[in-house]
C-alpha positions as CSV (number, residue, x, y, z in Angstrom):
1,X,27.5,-0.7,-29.6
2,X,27.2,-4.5,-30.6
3,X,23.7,-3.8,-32.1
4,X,23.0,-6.8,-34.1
5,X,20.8,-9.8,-35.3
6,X,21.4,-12.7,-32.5
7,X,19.8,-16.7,-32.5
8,X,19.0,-17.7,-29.1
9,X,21.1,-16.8,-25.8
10,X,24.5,-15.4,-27.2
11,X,26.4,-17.9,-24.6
12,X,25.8,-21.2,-26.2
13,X,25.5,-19.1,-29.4
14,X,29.5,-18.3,-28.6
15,X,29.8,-21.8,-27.6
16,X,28.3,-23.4,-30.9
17,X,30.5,-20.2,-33.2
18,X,33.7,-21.5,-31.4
19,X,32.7,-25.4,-32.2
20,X,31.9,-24.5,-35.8
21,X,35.0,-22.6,-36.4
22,X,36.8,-25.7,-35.6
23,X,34.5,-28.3,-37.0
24,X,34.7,-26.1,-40.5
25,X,38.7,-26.4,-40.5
26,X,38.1,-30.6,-41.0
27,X,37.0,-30.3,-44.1
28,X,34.2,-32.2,-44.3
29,X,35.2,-35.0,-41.7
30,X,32.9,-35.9,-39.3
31,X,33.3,-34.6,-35.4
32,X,34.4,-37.3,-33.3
33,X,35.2,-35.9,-30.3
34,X,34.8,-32.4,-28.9
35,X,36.7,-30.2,-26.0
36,X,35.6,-27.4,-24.5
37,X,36.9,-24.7,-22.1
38,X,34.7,-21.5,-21.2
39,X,35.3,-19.0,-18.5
40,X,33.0,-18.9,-15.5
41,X,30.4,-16.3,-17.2
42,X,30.0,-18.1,-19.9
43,X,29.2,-21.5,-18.1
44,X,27.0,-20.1,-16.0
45,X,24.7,-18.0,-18.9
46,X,24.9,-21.1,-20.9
47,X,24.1,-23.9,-18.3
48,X,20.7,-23.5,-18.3
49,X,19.0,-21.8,-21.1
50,X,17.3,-23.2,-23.9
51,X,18.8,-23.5,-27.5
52,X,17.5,-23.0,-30.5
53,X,16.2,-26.1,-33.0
54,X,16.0,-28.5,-30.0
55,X,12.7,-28.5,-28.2
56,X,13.9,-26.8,-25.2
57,X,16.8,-28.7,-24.9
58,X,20.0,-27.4,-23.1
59,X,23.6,-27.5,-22.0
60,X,26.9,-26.1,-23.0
61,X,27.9,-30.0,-24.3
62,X,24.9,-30.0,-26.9
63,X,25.0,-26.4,-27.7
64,X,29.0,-27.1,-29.1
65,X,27.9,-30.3,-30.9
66,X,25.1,-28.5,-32.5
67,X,27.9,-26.5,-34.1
68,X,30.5,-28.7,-34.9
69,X,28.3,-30.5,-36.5
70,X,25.9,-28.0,-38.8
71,X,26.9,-24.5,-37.7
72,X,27.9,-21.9,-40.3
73,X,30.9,-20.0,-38.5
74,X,30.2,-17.2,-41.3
75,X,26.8,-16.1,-39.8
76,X,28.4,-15.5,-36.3
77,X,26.1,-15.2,-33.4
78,X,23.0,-16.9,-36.0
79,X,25.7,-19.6,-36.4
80,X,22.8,-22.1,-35.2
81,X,20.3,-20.8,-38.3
82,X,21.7,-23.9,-40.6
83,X,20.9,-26.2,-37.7
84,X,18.3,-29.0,-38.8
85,X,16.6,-32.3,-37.7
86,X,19.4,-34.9,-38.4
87,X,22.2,-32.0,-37.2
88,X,20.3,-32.2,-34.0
89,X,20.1,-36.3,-33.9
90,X,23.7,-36.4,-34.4
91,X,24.7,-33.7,-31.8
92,X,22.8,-35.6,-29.7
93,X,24.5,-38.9,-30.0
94,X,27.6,-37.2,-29.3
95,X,26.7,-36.0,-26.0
96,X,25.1,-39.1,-24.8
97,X,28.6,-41.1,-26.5
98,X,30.1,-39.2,-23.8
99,X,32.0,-37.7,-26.9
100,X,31.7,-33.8,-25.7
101,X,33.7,-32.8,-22.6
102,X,33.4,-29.4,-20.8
103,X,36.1,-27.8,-18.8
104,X,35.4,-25.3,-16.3
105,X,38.0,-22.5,-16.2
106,X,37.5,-21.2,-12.6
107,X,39.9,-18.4,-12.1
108,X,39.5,-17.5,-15.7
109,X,38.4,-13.4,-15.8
110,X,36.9,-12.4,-18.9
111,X,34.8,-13.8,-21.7
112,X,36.9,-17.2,-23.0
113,X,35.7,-20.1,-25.2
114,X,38.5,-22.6,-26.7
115,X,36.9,-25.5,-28.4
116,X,38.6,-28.5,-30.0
117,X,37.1,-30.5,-32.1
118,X,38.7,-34.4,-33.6
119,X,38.3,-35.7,-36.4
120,X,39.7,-39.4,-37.0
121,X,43.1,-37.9,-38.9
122,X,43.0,-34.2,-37.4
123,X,42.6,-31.9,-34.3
124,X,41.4,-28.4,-34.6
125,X,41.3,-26.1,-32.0
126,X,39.4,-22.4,-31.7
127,X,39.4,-19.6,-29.2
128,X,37.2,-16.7,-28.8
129,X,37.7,-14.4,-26.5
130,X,36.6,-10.6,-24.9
131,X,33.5,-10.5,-27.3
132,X,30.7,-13.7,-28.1
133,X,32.0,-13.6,-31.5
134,X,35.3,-12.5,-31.4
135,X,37.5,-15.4,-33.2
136,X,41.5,-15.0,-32.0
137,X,42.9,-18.1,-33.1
138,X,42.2,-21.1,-35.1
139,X,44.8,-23.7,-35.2
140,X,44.7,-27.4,-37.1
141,X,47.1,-30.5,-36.2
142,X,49.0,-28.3,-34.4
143,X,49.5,-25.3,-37.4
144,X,48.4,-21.8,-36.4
145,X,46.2,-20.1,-38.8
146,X,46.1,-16.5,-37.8
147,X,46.0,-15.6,-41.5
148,X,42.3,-17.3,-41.8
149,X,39.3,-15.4,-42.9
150,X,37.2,-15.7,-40.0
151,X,39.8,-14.5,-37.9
152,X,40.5,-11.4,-39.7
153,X,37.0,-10.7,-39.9
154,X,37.0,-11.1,-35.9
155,X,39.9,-9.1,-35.6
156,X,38.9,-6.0,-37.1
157,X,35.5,-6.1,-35.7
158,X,36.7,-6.5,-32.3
159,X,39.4,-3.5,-32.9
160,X,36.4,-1.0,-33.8
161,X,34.5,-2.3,-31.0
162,X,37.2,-1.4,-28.4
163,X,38.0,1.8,-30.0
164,X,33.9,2.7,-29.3
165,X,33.7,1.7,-26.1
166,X,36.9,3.7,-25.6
167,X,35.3,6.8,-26.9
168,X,32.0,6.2,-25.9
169,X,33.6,6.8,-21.8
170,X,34.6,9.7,-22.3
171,X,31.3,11.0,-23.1
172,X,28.3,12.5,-21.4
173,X,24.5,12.4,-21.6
174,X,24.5,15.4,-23.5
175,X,26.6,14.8,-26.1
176,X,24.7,10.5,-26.5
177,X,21.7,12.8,-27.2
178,X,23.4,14.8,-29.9
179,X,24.6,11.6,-31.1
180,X,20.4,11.3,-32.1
181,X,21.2,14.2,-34.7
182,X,23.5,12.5,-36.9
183,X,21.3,9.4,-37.5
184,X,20.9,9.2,-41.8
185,X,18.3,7.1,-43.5
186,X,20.1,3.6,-43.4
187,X,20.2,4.2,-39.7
188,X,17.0,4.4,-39.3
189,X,15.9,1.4,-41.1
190,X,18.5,-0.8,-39.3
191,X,16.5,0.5,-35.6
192,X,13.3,-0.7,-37.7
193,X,14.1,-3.5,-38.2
194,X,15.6,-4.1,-34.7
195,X,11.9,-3.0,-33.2
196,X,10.6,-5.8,-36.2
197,X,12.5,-8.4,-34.5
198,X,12.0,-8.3,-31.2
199,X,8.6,-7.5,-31.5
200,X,8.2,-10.8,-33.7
201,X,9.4,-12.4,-30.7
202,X,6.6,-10.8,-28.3
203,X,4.4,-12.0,-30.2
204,X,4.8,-15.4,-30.7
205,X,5.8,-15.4,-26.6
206,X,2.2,-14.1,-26.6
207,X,0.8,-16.8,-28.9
208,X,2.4,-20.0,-27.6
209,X,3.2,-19.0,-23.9
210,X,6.5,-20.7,-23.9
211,X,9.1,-20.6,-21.2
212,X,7.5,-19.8,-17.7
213,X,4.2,-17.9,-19.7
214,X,5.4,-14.5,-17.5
215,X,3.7,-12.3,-20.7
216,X,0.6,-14.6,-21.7
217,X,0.0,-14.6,-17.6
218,X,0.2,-10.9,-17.6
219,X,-1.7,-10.2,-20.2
220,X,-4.7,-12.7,-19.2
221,X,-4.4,-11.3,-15.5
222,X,-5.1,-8.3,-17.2
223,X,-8.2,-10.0,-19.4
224,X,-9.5,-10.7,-15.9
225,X,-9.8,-7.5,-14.7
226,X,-7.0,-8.9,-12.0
227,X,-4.3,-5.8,-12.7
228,X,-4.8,-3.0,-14.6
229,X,-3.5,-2.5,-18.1
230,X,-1.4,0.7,-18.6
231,X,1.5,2.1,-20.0
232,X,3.7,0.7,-17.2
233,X,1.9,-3.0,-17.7
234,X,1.9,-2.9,-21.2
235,X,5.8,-2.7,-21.6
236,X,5.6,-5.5,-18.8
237,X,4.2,-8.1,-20.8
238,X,6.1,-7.2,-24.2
239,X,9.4,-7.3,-23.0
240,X,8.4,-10.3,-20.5
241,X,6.9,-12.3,-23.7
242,X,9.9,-11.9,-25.8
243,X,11.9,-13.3,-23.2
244,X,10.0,-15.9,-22.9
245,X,10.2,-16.6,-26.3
246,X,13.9,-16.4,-26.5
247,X,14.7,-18.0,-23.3
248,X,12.8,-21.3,-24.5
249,X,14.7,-21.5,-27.8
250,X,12.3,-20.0,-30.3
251,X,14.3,-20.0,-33.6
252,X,13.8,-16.6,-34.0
253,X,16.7,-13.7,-34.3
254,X,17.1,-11.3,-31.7
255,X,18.5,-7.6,-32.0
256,X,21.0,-7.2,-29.3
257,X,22.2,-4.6,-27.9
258,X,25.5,-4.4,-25.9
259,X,25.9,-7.8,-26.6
260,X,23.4,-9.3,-25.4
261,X,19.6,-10.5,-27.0
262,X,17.9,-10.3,-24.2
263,X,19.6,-6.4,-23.2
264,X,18.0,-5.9,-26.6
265,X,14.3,-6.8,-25.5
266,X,14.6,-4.5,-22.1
267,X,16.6,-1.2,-24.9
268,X,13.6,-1.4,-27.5
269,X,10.6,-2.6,-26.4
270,X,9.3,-0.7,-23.6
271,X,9.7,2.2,-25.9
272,X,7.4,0.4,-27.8
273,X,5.1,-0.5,-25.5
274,X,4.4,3.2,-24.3
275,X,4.1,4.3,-27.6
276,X,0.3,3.3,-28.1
277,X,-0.2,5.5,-24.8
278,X,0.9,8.6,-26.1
279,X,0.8,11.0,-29.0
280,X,4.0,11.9,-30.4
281,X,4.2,14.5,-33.4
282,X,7.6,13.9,-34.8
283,X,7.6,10.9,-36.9
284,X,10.9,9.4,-36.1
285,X,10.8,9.8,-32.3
286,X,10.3,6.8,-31.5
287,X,13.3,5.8,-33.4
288,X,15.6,8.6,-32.0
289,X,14.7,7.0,-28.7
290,X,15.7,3.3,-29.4
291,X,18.7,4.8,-30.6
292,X,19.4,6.9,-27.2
293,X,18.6,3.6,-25.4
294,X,21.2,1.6,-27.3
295,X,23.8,4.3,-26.6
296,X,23.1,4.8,-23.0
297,X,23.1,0.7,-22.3
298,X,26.5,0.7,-24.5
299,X,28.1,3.5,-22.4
300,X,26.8,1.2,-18.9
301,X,28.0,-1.8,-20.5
302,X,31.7,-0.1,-21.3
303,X,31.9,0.4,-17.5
304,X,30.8,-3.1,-16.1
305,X,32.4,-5.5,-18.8
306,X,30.5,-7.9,-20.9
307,X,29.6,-10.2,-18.5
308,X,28.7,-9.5,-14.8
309,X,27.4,-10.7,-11.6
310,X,25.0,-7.9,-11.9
311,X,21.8,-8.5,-14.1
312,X,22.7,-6.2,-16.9
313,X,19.1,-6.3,-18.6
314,X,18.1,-4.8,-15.5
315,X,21.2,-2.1,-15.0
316,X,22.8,-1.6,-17.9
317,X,19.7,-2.0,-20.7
318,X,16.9,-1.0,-18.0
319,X,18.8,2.6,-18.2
320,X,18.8,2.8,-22.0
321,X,15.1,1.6,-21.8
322,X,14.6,4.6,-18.7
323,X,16.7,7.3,-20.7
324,X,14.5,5.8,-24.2
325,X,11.3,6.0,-22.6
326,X,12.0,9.8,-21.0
327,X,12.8,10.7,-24.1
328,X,9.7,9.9,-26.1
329,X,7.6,11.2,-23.6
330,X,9.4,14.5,-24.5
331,X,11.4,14.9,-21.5
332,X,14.2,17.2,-21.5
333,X,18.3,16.7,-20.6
334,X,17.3,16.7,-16.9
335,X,14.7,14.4,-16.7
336,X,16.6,11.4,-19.2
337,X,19.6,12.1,-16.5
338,X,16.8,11.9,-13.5
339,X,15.1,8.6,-14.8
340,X,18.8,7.2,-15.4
341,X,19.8,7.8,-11.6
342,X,16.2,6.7,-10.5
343,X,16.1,3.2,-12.4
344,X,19.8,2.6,-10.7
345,X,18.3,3.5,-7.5
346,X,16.0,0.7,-8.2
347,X,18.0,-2.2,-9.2
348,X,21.0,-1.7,-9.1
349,X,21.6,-5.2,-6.5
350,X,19.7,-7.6,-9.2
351,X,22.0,-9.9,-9.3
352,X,22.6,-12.0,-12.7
353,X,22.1,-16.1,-12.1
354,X,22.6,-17.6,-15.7
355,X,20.2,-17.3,-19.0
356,X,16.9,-19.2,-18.1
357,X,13.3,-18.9,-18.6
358,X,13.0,-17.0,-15.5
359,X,14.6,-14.3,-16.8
360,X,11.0,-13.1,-18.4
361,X,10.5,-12.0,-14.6
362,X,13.4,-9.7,-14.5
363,X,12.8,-8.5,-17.4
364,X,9.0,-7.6,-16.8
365,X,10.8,-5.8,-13.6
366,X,13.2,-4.3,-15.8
367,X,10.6,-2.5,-18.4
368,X,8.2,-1.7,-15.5
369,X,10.7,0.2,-13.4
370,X,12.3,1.8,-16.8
371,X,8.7,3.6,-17.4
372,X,8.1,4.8,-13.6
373,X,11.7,5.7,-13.7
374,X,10.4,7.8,-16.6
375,X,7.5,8.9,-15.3
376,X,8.3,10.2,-11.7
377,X,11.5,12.1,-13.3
378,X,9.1,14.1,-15.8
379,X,7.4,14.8,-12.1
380,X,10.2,15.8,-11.0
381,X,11.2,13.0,-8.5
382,X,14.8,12.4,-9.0
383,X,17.1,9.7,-5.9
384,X,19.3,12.2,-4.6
385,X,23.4,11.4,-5.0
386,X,23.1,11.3,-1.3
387,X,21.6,7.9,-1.5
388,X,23.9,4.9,-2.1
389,X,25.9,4.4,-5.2
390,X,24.0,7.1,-7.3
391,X,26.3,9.9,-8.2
392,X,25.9,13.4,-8.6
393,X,25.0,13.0,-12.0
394,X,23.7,10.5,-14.3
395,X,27.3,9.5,-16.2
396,X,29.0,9.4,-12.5
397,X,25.6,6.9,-11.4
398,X,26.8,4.6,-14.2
399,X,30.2,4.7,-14.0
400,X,29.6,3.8,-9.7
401,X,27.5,0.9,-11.7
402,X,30.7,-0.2,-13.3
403,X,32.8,-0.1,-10.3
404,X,30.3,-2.0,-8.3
405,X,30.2,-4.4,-11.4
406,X,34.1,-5.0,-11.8
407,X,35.7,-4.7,-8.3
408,X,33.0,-5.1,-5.7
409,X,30.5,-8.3,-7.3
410,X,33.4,-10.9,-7.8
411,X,33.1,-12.9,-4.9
412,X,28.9,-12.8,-5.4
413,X,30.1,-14.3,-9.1
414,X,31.9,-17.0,-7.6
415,X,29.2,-17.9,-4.9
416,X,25.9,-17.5,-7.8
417,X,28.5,-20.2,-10.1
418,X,29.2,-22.3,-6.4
419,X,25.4,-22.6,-6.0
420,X,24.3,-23.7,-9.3
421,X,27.4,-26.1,-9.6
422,X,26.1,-27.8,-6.9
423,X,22.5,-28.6,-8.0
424,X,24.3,-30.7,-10.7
């Protein structure tokens, strides 16, 4: 389900991973020169958002310096943790040298990174591809080595991953909510700790207001007596302050889900945010529910592909979040399917414009409309499978999500990419 500890935006996190793997293949000689070719998605999530360590600095040419010159390939999507001060004064010299070069790969579909990084005696190159941290070659002066450590590692983590999603398809909601029976001890730590990590983040977006401030400014419209602070508001400015954390570069881990740190934020903490509303009995509820939301974003995200012209914090995360949130407030088979075909109903055309602070506004959306999806389907107000792309039930609603995702959003891709291309 790609549930896992992620620093910063896991695009320029990819980028830096695939400069790192290179950089470490030099042994020790210093980057003179770096290449790099991504595929559209990629570019366009990494053009704007902020990366960890730098201030709020950005850009797909710093974010693959920072890693060939102080990433540790062996941490993976944290491969920016190691960064420090003097990494980041050299990185930048690089970029301003004119010594980093990004290459747009237009027609290229699916997630691609190739980096290559020069040394003064050596070239060596790196490729991820499919998955952010998915290694599939490594090559130096010219020698492939598909024998190397990190590319094993890759390989048999990107084998299990497709094997999941390929099993995860061919299940329904019934059977994700079983699923919440076989959860042992270790388990249940490891979704603790995911609700300790993005909640760190909350609250130092809540502290320091960084990014656009969407959280702080909800929650001091709320001091004012301006809105009114409920269960529906109160998952708003959570979700909304740790993306305004993350999106600003806050060197603080993440825990993903499907992915993606920021799908992470919309999964786990609405859930969180409701549960100071309500009373529930059963101890580990509130667990068993992040854990349905991670499953039901991972079986939207096995539909529409990694990365999407549709917003997938909204879609694919905001339906783990609805399903999550349902569930907590003790609703039953029916009404985690109801709030699943209601939140789609809702946002199912948010469209996906690159990682940026502004995303702190979809995701305050996202949480919002994943707790009235809740709330109106424990009412019993369910959108019909009459109405647009919602199917007659909730697994047919997210596989329509996927089709609209893969076939029907790749000419809105190409025309989001054209648009931001040209403010350059």
């Amino acid at each position: 389900m790609e549930v896992a500890p992620a620093l910063g935006c896991t695009e320029p996190s990819a980028i830096a991973l695939a400069a790192a793997a290179a950089s470490t293949l030099l042994a020790g000689e210093e980057p003179e020169r770096i290449r790099l070719w991504v595929d559209p998605n990629i570019y366009k999530n990494a053009f704007a958002v902020s990366i960890p360590g730098t201030d709020g600095e950005s850009g797909l040419g710093l974010a693959a310096a920072l890693g060939a010159v102080g990433g540790d390939p062996a941490r993976g999507l944290e491969v920016l943790e190691t960064i420090g001060g003097d990494d980041l004064a050299r990185a930048r010299e690089l970029v301003r040298a004119g010594a980093v070069e990004v290459n747009l790969l237009d027609d290229h579909h699916g997630l691609y990174v190739r980096a290559s990084v020069s040394s003064i005696g050596h070239v060596a190159n790196s490729v991820i591809e499919g998955v952010h941290d998915n290694i599939t070659g490594l090559t130096l002066d010219g020698k492939d080595l598909g024998d190397h450590k990190l590319i094993k590692e890759s390989r048999g983590d990107h084998e299990s991953l497709e094997e999941l999603e390929t099993w995860i398809r061919t299940l329904t909601l019934s059977q994700l909510l079983d699923l919440l029976d076989d959860l042992d001890t270790e388990d249940m730590e490891f979704l603790q700790q995911g609700i300790e990590y993005n909640s760190r983040l909350a609250e130092y977006g809540l502290k320091h207001g960084p990014g656009l401030g969407i959280g702080l400014g909800l929650e001091r419209l709320a001091n004012e007596g301006m809105i009114s602070r409920d269960m529906v508001l109160a998952s708003r400015i959570l979700t909304s302050a740790a993306a305004d954390a993350r999106m600003s570069g806050a060197k603080l881990p993440a825990m993903s889900s499907g992915g993606s740190g920021n799908h992470g934020l919309t999964a786990i903490l609405p859930i969180v945010a409701i549960n100071e509303f309500i009373k529930v009995d059963e101890k580990d509820r509130i667990l068993k529910a992040v854990a349905l939301s991670h499953l039901v974003t991972a079986y939207v995200k096995a539909h529409t592909g990694r990365l999407t012209a549709i917003c997938g914090c909204s879609v694919a995360a905001g339906a783990g979040a609805a399903a999550g949130v349902t569930y907590l407030m003790g609703g039953s088979l029916n009404h985690i399917s109801g709030a699943i075909k209601n939140i789609v109903g809702d946002l199912a055309g948010v469209i996906c414009d690159g990682a940026k602070d502004s995303c702190a506004m979809k995701l305050a959306t996202a949480a919002g409309a994943a707790v009235h999806a809740g709330l109106f389907s424990l009412h019993g107000i369910f959108v019909q499978s009459t109405d647009g792309i919602i199917g007659f039930t909730s697994e047919q609603t997210m596989e329509n999500v996927g089709t609209l995702s893969s076939e029907g959003m790749i000419e809105a891709d190409r025309a989001i990419l054209r648009i931001m291309l040209e403010k350059q």
